[in-house]
C-alpha positions as CSV (number, residue, x, y, z in Angstrom):
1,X,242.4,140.1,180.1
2,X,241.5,142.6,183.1
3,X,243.5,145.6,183.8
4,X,245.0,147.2,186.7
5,X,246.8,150.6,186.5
6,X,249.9,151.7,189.1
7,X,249.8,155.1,189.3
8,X,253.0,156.9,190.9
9,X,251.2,160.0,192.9
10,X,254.9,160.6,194.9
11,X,257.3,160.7,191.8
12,X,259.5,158.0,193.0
13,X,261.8,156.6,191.0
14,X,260.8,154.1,188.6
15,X,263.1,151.5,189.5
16,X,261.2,151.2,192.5
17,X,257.8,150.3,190.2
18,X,255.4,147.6,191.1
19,X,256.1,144.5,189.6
20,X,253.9,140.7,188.7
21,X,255.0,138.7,191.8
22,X,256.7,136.5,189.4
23,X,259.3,138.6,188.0
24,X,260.7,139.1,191.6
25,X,260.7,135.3,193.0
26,X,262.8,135.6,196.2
27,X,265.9,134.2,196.4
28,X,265.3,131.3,198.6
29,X,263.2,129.6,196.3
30,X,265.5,130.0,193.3
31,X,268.0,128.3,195.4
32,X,266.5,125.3,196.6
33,X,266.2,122.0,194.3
34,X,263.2,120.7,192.9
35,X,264.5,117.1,194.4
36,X,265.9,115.9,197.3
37,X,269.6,115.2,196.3
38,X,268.9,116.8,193.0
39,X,267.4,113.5,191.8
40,X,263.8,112.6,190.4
41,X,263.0,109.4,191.8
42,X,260.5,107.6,194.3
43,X,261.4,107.4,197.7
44,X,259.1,104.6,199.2
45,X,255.9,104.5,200.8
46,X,254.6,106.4,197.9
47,X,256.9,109.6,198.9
48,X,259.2,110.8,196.1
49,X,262.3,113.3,196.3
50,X,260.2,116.5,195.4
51,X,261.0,119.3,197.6
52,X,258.5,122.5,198.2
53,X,259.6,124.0,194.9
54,X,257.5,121.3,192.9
55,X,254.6,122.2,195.6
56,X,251.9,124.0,192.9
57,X,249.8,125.6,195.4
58,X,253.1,127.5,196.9
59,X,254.1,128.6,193.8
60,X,250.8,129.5,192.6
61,X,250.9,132.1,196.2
62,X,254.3,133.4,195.7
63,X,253.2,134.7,192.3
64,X,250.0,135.6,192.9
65,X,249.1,139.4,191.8
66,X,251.9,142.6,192.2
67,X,254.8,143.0,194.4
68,X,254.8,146.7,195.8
69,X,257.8,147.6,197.3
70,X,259.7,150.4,199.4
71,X,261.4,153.2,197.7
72,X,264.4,154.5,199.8
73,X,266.2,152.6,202.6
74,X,265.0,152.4,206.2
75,X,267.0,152.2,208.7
76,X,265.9,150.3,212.4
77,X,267.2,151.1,215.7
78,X,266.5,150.5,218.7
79,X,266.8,153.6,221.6
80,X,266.6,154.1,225.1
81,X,264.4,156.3,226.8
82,X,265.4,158.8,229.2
83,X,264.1,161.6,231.5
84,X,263.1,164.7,229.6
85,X,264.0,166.2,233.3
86,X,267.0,164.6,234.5
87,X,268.4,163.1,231.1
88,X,268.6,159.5,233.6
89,X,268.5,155.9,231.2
90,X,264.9,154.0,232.1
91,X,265.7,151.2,230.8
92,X,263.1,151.2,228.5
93,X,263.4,151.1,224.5
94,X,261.6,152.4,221.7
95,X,262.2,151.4,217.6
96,X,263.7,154.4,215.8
97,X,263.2,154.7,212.0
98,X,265.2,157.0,209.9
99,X,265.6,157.4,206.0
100,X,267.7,159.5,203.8
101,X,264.9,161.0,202.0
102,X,261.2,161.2,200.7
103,X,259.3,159.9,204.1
104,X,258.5,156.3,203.4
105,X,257.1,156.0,207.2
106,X,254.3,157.3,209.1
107,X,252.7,156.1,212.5
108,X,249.2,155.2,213.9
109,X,248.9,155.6,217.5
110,X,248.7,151.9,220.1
111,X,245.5,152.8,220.8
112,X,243.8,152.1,217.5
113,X,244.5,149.0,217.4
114,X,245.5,147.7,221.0
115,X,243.6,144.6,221.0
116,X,244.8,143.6,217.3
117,X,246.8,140.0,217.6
118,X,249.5,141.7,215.9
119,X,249.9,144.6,218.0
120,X,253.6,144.8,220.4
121,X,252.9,147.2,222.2
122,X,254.3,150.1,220.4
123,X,252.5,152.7,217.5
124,X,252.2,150.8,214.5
125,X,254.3,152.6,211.7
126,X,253.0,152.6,208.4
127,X,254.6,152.2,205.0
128,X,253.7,154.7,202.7
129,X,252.6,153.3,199.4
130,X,253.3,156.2,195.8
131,X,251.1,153.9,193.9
132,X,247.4,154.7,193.8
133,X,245.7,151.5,191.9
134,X,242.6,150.9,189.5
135,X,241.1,148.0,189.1
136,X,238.1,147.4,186.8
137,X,234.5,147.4,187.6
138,X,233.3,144.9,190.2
139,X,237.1,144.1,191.3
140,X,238.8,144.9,194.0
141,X,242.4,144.6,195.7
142,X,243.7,142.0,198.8
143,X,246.8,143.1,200.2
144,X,248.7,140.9,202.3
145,X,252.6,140.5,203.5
146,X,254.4,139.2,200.6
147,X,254.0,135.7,201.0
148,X,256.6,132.8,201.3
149,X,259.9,135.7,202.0
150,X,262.2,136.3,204.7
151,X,260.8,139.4,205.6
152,X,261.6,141.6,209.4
153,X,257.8,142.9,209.3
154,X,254.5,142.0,208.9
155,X,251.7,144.3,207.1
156,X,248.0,144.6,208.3
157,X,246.3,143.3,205.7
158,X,242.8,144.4,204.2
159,X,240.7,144.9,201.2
160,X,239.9,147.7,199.4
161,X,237.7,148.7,196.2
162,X,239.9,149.7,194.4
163,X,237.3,150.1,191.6
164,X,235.7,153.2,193.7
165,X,238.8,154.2,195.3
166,X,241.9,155.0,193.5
167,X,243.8,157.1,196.3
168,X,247.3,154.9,197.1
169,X,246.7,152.6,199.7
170,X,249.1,152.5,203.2
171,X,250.5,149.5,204.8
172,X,250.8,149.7,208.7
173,X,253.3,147.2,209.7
174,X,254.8,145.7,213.0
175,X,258.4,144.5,213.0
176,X,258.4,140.2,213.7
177,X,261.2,140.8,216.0
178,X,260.1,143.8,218.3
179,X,264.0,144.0,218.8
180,X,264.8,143.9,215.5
181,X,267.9,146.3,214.1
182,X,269.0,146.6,210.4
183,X,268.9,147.8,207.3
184,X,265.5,147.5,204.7
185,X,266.7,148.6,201.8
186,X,265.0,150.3,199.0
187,X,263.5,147.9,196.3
188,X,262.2,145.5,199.5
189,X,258.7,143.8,199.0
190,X,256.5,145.1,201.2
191,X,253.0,143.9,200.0
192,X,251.7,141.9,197.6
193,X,248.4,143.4,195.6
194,X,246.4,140.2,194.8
195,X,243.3,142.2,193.0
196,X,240.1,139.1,192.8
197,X,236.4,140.0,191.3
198,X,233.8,140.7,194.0
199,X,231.1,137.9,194.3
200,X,228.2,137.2,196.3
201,X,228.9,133.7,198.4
202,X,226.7,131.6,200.4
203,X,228.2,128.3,202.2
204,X,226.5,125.0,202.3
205,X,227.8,121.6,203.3
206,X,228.8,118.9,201.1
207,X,226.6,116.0,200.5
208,X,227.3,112.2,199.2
209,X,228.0,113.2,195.5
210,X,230.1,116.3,196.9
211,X,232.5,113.1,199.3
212,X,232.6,110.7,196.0
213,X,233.7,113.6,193.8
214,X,236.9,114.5,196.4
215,X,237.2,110.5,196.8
216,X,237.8,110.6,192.6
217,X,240.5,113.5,193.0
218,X,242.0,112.0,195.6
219,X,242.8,108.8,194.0
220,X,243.5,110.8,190.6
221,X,246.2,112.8,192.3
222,X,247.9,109.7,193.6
223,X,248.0,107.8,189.6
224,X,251.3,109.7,189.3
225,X,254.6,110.2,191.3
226,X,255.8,113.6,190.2
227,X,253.6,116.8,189.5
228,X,250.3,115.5,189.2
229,X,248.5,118.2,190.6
230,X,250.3,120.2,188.0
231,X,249.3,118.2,185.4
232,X,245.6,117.1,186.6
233,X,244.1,119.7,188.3
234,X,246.1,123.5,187.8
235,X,244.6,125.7,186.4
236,X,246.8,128.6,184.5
237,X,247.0,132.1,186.5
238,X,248.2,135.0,184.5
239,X,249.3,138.6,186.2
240,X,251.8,140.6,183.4
């Protein structure tokens, strides 16, 4: 089994440690039945009572690599401007961050990004990360918005060699409601660290043998009413 090493380079506190996506499954998921009605049965037309939490592939996301998250509450406000001159309202408002300690947020100027499809039109903060991360050789780290949570932000995400560089990694962010107020408390996921071995890909498109093979799986997947891409087709994936 591979390796990758969290380490904390701002001396927050442990409780706020990264953590294998699937020790911190989010709430709504936990909550919602596996069936329709709480009951295992077909429903016609081939359709059976399974809900989204029997859905592999979902799960499979949701718990995909390590859950970084934020390490003293933020607060979001949002202020009006006003004449440095005249003290006068403009009418115009800006998001205010503010944090009892450490300094969880820094900002990258509009203009770096301006274009991005993310961008509304204000600096894009930045969360910063303690954690620097290893990987082995020949690996390297996606990080993405934790996926499938009710989350107010969304985080750039990127790559990075996390083999070669070791340095933490920052998260600039934009809020999903640009008029968003509240509370983000400490201990809220704010990326997910999905690290994959770099490979060397070339794309081609499929051919007869390629359609009848996907024809098989097709007609395998529909031999069973409950789970059977579970049972046919998963394949195990393992992040402790």
């Amino acid at each position: 089994m591979e390796k990758i090493i969290f380490t904390n380079i701002e001396g927050v506190p442990l409780t706020y440690q990264p953590q294998p996506a699937f020790k911190v499954i989010p709430e709504w998921y936990k909550n919602t039945d596996s069936y329709i009605g709480t009951e295992k049965k077909p429903m016609g037309e081939g359709r059976t009572s399974a809900t989204i939490k029997r859905c592999m592939p979902v799960f499979d996301a949701m718990v995909s690599g390590y859950i970084i998250t934020s390490y003293v509450d933020v607060y979001v406000s949002q202020r009006e401007l006003v004449e440095a001159e005249t003290g006068k309202e403009t009418g115009k408002f800006i998001t205010y961050y503010e944090w009892p300690s450490y300094k969880p947020i820094e900002f990258h100027p509009l203009e770096q990004a301006p274009n991005h499809p993310l961008s509304n039109e204000e600096a894009y903060p930045k969360w910063i990360n303690s954690w620097g991360i290893k990987t082995p050789p020949g690996y390297s780290t996606l990080f993405i918005t934790p996926l499938h949570r009710d989350l107010p932000f969304t985080i750039v995400p990127g790559v990075v060699d996390t083999d070669t560089y070791t340095a933490a990694v920052n998260f600039p962010f934009v809020l999903n409601n640009k008029n968003f107020e509240g509370l983000i408390p400490a201990g809220t996921p704010i990326a997910q660290a999905i690290p994959f071995e770099r490979k060397s890909w070339e794309m081609e498109i499929g051919n007869s043998e390629d359609f009848e093979k996907q024809l098989k799986d097709s007609i395998l997947l529909r031999t069973r009413f409950f789970d059977s891409y579970k049972h046919i087709f998963r394949q195990v994936k393992e992040y402790k």
